[in-house]
N, C-alpha and C positions, 0 to 999 in steps of 0.2 A: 886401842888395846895395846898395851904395854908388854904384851906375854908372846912370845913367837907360838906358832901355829905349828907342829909338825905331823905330817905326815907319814904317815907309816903303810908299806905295803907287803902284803903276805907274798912278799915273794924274797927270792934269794939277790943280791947284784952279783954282777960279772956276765962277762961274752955266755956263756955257756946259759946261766940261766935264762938269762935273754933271749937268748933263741929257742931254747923250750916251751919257755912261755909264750913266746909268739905265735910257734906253732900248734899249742893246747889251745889259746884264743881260736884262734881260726877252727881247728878241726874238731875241738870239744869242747863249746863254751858253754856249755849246760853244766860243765864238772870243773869249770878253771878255779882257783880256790882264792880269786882277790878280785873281788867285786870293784874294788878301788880303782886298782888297773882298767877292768873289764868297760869301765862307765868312763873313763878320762881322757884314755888311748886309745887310737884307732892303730892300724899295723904301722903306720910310720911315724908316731911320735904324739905328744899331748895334744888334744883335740883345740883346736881353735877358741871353742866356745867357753871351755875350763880354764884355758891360758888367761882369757881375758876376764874371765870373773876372779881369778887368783890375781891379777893386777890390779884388781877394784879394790880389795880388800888393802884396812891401813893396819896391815901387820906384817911381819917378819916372818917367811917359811922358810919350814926344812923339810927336807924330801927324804927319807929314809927308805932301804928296806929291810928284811927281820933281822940278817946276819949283823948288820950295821947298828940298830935297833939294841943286839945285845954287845958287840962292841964295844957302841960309844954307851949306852946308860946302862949296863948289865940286866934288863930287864929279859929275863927268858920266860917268861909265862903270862902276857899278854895274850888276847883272843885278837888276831890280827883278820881284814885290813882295821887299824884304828886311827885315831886323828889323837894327839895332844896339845897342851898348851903345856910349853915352858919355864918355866920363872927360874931364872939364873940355868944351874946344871938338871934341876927337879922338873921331871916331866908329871903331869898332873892328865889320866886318862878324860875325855872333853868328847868324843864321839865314840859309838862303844862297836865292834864288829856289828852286832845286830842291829843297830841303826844303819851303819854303811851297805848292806847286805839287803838291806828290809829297799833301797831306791833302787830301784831299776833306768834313770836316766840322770844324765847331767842335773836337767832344771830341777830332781827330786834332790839332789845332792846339795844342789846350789841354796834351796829351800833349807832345808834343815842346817847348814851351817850359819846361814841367815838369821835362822829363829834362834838357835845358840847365841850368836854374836849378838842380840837381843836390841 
């Protein structure tokens, strides 16, 4: 695949959201609002198992989150966590929130980009 792969998460960057977020993970993950996160990350950093399926893959990722998301491609009206595919500066939507939302684990996640990547 010739098209980078970027990720996008429903969440804000910086110290400050990061640590909110951490702390909604942990004490309210029934209501944390980025499934993305919720299934990849554990409290100290990207799970082992995601690492290495993200190294399997013969593509080029981006990791984004929303603030960045409308920064760099002015896109403010995505239904976020979402996945795109790239082609040059044109981001192209490729996993849709309710897909990402609809796995509750890694292997469901790992599945479905799979059966995408075809």
């Amino acid at each position: 695949m010739s098209a980078t792969i970027v990720f996008v998460y429903n969440a804000d960057s910086g110290l400050f959201s990061t640590l909110t977020d951490l702390a909604h993970k942990t004490f309210a993950p029934e209501t944390y609002s980025c499934n993305l996160c919720a299934i990849t990350f554990g409290t100290f950093g990207m799970r082992l198992e995601w690492k290495e399926f993200l190294e399997s893959l013969d593509s080029n990722l981006e990791f984004l989150h929303r603030d960045e998301l409308v920064k760099q491609y002015g896109i403010t009206d995505a239904r976020l966590p979402a996945i795109f595919l790239k082609h040059s500066d044109t981001l192209e939507l490729w996993v849709t929130a309710a897909e990402i939302n609809g796995c509750s684990s890694i292997a469901e996640l790992k599945e479905l980009i799979t059966e995408k990547l075809g």
